[in-house]
C-alpha positions as a LaTeX table, in Angstrom:
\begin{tabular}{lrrr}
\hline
Residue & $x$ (\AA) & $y$ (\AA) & $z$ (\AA) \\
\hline
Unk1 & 0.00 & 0.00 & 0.00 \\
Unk2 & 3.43 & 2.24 & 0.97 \\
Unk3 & 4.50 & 1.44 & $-2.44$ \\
Unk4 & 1.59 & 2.19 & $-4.54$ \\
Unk5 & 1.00 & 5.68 & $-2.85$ \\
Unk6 & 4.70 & 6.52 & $-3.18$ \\
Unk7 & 4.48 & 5.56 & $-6.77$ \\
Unk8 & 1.25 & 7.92 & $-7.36$ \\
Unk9 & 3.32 & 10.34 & $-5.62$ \\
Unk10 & 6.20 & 10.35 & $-8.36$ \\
Unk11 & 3.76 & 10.38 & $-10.96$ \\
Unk12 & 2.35 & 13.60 & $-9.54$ \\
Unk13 & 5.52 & 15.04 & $-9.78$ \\
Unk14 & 6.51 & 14.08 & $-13.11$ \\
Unk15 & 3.42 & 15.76 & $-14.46$ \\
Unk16 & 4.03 & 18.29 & $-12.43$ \\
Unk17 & 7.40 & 18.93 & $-14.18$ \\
Unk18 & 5.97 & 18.66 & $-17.39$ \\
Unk19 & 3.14 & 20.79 & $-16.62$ \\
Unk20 & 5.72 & 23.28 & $-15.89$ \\
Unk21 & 8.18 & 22.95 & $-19.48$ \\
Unk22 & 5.03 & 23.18 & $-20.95$ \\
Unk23 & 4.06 & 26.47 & $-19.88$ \\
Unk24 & 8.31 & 27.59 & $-20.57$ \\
Unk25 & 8.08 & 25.88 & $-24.02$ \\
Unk26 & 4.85 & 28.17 & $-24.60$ \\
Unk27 & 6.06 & 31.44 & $-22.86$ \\
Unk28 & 8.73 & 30.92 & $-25.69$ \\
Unk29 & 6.43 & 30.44 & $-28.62$ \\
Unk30 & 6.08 & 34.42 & $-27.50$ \\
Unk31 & 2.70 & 33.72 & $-25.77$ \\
Unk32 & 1.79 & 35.67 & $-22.57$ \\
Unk33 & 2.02 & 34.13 & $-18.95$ \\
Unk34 & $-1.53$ & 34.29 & $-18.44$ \\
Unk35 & $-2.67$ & 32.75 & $-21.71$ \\
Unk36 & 0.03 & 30.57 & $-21.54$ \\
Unk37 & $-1.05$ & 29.31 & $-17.92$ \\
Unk38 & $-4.64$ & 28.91 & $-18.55$ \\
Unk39 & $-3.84$ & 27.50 & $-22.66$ \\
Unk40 & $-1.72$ & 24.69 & $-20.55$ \\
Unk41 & $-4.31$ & 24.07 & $-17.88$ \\
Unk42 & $-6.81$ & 23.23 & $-20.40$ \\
Unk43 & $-4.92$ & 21.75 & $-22.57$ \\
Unk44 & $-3.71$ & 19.25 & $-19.64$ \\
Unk45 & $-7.62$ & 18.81 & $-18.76$ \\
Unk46 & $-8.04$ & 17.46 & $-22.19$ \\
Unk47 & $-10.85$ & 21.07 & $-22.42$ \\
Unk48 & $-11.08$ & 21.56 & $-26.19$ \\
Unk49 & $-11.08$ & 25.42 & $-25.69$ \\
Unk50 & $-8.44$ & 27.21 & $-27.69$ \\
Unk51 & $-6.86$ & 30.57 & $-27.41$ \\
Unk52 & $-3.71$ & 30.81 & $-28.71$ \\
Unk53 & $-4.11$ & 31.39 & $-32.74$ \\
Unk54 & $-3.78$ & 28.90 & $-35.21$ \\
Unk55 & $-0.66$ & 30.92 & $-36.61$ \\
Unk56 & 1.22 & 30.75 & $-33.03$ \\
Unk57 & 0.01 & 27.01 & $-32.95$ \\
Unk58 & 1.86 & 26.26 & $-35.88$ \\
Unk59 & 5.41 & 26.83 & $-33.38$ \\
Unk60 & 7.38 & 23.82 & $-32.68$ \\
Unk61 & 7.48 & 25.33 & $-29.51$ \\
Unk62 & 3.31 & 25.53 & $-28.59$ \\
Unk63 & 3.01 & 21.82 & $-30.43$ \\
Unk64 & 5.93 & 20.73 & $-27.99$ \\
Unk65 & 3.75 & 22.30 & $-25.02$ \\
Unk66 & 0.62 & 20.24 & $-26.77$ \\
Unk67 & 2.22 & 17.34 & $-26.45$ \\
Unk68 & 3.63 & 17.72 & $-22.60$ \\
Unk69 & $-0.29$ & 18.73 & $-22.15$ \\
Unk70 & $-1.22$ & 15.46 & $-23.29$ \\
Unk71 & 1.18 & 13.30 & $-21.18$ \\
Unk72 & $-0.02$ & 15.75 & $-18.04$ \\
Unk73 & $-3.24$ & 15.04 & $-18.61$ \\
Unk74 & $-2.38$ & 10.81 & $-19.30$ \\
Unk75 & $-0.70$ & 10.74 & $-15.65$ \\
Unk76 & $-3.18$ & 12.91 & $-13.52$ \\
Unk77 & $-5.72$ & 10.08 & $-14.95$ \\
Unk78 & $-3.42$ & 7.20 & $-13.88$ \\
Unk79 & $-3.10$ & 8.61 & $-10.76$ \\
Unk80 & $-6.46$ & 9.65 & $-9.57$ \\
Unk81 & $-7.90$ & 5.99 & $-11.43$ \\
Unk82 & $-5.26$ & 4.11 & $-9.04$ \\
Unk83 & $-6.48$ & 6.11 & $-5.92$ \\
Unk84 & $-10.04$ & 5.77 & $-6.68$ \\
Unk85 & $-9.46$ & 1.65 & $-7.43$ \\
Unk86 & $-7.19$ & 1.40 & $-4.43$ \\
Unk87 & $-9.79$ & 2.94 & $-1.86$ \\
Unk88 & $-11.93$ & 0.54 & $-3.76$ \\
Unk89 & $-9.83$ & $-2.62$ & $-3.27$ \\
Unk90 & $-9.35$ & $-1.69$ & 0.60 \\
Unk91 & $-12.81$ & $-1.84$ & 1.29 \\
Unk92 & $-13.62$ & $-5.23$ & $-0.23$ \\
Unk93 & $-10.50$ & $-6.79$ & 0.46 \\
Unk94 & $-11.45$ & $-5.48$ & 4.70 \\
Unk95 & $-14.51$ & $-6.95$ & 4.38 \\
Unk96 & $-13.71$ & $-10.19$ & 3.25 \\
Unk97 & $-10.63$ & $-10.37$ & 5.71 \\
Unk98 & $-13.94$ & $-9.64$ & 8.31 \\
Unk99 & $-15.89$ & $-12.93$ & 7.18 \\
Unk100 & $-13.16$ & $-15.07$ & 7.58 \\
Unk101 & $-12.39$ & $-14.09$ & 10.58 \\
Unk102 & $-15.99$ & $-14.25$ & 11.41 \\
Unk103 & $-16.26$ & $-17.93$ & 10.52 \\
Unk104 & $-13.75$ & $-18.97$ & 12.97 \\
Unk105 & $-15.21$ & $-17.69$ & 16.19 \\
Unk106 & $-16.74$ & $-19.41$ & 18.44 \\
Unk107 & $-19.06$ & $-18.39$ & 21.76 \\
Unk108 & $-19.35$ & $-14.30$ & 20.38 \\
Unk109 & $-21.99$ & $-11.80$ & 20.62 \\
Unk110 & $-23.67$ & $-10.54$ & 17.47 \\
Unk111 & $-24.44$ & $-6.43$ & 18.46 \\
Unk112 & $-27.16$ & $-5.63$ & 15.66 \\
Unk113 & $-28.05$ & $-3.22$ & 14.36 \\
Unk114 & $-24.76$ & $-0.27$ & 14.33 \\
Unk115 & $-25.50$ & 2.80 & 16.63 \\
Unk116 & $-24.42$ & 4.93 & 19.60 \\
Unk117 & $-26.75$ & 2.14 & 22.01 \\
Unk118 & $-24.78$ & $-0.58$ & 19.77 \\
Unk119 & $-21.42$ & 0.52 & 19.86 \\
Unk120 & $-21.74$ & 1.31 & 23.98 \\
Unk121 & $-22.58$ & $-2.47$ & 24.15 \\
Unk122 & $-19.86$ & $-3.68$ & 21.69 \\
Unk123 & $-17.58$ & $-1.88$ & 23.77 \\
Unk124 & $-19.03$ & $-3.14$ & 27.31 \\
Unk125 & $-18.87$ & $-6.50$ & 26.12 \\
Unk126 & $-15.26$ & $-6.34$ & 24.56 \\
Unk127 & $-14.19$ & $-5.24$ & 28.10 \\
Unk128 & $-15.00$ & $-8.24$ & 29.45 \\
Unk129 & $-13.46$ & $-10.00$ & 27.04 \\
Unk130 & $-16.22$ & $-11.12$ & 24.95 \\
Unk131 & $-15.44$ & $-10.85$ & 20.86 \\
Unk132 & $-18.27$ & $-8.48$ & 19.05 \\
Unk133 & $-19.86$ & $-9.14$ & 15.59 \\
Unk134 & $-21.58$ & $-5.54$ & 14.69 \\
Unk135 & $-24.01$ & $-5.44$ & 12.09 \\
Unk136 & $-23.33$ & $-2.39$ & 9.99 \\
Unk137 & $-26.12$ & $-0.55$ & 7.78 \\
Unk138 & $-23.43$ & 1.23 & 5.49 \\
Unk139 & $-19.97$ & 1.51 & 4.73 \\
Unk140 & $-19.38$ & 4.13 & 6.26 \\
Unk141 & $-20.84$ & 2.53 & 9.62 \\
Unk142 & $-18.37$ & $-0.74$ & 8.68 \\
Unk143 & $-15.22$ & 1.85 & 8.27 \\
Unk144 & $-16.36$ & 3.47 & 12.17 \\
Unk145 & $-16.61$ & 0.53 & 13.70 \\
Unk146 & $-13.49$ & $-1.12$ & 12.16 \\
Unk147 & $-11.37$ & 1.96 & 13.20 \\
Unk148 & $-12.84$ & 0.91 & 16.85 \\
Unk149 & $-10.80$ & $-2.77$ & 17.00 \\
Unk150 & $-13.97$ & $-4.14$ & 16.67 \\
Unk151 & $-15.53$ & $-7.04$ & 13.73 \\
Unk152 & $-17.98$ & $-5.22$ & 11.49 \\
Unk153 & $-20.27$ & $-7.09$ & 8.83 \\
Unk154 & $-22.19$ & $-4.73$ & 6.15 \\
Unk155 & $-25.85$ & $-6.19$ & 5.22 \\
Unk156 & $-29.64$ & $-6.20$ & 6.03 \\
Unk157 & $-30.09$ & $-7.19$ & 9.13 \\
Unk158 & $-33.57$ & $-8.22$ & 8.24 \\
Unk159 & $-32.17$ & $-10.92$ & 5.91 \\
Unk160 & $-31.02$ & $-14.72$ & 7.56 \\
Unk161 & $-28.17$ & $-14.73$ & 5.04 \\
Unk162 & $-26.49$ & $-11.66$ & 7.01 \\
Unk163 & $-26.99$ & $-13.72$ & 10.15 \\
Unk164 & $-25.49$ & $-16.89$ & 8.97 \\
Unk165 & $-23.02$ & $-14.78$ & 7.60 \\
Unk166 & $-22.28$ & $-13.52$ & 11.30 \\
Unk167 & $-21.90$ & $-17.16$ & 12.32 \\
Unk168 & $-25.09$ & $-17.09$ & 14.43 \\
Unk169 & $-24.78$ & $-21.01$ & 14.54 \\
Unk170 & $-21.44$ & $-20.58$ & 16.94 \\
Unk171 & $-22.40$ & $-17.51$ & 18.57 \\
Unk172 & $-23.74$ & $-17.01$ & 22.22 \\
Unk173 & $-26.74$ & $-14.84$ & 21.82 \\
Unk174 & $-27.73$ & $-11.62$ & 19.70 \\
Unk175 & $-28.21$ & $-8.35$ & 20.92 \\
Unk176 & $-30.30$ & $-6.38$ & 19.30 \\
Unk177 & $-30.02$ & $-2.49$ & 19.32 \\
Unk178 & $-32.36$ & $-0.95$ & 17.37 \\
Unk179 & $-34.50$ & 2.41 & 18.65 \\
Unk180 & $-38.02$ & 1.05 & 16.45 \\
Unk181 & $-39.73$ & $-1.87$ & 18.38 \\
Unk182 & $-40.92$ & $-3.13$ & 15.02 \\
Unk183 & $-37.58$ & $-3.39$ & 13.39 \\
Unk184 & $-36.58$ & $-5.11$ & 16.99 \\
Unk185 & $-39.40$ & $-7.39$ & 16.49 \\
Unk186 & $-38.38$ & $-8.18$ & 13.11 \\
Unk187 & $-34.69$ & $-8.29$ & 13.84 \\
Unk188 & $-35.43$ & $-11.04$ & 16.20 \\
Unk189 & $-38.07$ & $-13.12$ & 14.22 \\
Unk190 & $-35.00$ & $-13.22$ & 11.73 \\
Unk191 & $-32.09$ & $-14.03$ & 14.29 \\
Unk192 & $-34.67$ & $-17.07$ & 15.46 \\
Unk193 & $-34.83$ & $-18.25$ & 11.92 \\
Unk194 & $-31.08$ & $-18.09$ & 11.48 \\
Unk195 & $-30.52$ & $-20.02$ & 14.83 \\
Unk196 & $-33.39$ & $-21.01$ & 16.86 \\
Unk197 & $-31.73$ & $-21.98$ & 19.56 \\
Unk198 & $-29.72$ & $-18.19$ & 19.41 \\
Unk199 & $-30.63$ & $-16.39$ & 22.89 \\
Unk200 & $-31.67$ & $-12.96$ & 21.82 \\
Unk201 & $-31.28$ & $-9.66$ & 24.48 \\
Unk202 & $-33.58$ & $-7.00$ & 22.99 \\
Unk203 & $-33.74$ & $-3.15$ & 23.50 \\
Unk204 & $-37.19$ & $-1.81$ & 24.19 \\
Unk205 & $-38.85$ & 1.56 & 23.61 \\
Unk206 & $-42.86$ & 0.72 & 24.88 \\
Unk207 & $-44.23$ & $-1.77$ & 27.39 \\
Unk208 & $-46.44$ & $-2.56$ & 24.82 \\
Unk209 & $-43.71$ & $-4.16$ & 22.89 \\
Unk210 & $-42.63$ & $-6.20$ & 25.16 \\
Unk211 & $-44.99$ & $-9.37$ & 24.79 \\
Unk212 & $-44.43$ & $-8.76$ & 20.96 \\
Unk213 & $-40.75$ & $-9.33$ & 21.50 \\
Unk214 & $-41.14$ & $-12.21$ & 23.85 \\
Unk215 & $-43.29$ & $-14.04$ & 21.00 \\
Unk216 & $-40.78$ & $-13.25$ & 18.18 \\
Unk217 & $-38.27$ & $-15.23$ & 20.61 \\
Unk218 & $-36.62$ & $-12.39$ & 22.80 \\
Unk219 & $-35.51$ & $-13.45$ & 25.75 \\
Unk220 & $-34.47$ & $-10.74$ & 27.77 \\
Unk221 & $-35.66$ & $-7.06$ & 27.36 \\
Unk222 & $-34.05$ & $-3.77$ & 28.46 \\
Unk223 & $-35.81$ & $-0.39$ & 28.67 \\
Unk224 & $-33.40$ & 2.90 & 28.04 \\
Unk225 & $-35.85$ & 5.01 & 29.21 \\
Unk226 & $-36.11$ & 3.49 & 32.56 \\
Unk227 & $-32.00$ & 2.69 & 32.89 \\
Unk228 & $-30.73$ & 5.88 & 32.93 \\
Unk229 & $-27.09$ & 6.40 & 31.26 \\
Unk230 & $-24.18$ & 3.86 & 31.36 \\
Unk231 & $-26.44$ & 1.54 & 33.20 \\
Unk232 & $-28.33$ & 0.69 & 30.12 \\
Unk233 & $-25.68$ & $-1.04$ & 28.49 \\
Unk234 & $-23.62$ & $-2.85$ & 31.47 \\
Unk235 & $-27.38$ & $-4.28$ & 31.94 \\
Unk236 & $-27.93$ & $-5.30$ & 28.75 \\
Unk237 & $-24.43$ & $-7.43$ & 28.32 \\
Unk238 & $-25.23$ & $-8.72$ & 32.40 \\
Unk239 & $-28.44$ & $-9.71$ & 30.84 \\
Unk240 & $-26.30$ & $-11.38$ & 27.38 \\
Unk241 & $-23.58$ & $-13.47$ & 30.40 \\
Unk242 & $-27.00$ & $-14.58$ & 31.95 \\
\hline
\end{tabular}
C-alpha cells in the first residue's frame, strides 16, 4: 500500500514537471504568462477550448507544449484511477478479511443493528473479554466501527443470510439495538430463523412491545428510558452473560 501511494506520488511530480516545461516551451512560442497558464491548464484537462491562434500554434514550440499537455493530462488520470481503485480494493478486500475471521469464532456476541446504544454495548462486552460481531447498515458505519478494534459485517439485518453470515450457529446470543420496536421485532423473528436456539437480548422503547418481542423469541428485554445512562448497556451485556 506504501508502495503504490509513493508511486502515485512520483507520478504527480513528473506531471508536475511537465506541466511546468510546458508552460516555458509556450512562454517561448512568445505567448503571454496568463494565456500561456490557462492555454496549458486546459490543454492538460483534455478542455477543447483554444486561445492561442492557429498561426502561433503552428510553433514547434506551442506543439511541444501540446504534447507535454497530453502526457499531463495521461498521468493525472493514472493517478487519480489508481487512488479511486485502491480505496476501492481496501474496502472489499477489509470486508472479506472480516468474514473469515468471522467464521472462525466461536461463543461471540452478534451487536445488531450499528448505533451509539450498539457501539456502547460492543464496547461493554469487549471489556470483558467477549469478541463483538456488529451489524453495519453502510460503509461508512463498517469503516467506524473497524477503526474501533472491533468485527464489522455490512448487510440487512432483516435478511437470515447476514446472520449466517455472522456465524449465528457458533455464537452465544444476539443483541439487538435498534431504537423502532418493530424493526426489533423483526430483527429477532429473523435471528430465530437463522438459529433457533440463538438467545436474543432486545432493547425496548414501549411496554407494549414487550410481549411482541417475547413471542418473536426475545428473551431478555431492556428499557433505556427506565435505565438511565451507562447503566443501560452494562445491563444489557449482564443480561447477554446470563
Amino acid at each position: 500500500m506504501a508502495s503504490s501511494r509513493r508511486s502515485r506520488y512520483e507520478l504527480l511530480g513528473i506531471a508536475a514537471l511537465l506541466f511546468l516545461l510546458s508552460i516555458i516551451l509556450t512562454l517561448l512560442a512568445g505567448v503571454r504568462l496568463q494565456t500561456a497558464l490557462i492555454e496549458n491548464i486546459f490543454g492538460s484537462l483534455e478542455i477543447g477550448y483554444a486561445i492561442v491562434s492557429f498561426n502561433v500554434a503552428e510553433n514547434i514550440f506551442v506543439l511541444a507544449s501540446a504534447f507535454f499537455d497530453t502526457i499531463v493530462f495521461a498521468l493525472i488520470t493514472v493517478v487519480f484511477a489508481s487512488a479511486f481503485f485502491s480505496a476501492i480494493t481496501k474496502i472489499n478486500i477489509r470486508e472479506r478479511r472480516m468474514l473469515i475471521r468471522i467464521k472462525k469464532l466461536q461463543h461471540h456476541s452478534i451487536v445488531v443493528p450499528f448505533n451509539g446504544f450498539a457501539m456502547e454495548t460492543a464496547t461493554e462486552l469487549k471489556g470483558r473479554g467477549k469478541q463483538v460481531v456488529v451489524v453495519c447498515r453502510s460503509k461508512h458505519d463498517f469503516e467506524h466501527v473497524y477503526r474501533k478494534g472491533m468485527i464489522p459485517i455490512i448487510g440487512d439485518e432483516r435478511s437470515v443470510e447476514l446472520f449466517k453470515a455472522a456465524n449465528i450457529d457458533s455464537a452465544d446470543n444476539v443483541i439487538v439495538c435498534d431504537e423502532n420496536d418493530i424493526s426489533n421485532t423483526l430483527i429477532t423473528m429473523t435471528a430465530k430463523t437463522a438459529n433457533s436456539r440463538i438467545k436474543i437480548v432486545s432493547r425496548v422503547s414501549s411496554e407494549g412491545s414487550i410481549p411482541k418481542l417475547g413471542m418473536a423469541g426475545a428473551h431478555r428485554m431492556i428499557m433505556p428510558e427506565i435505565t438511565a445512562g451507562e447503566e443501560v448497556g452494562n445491563k444489557l451485556v449482564k443480561m447477554a452473560f446470563e
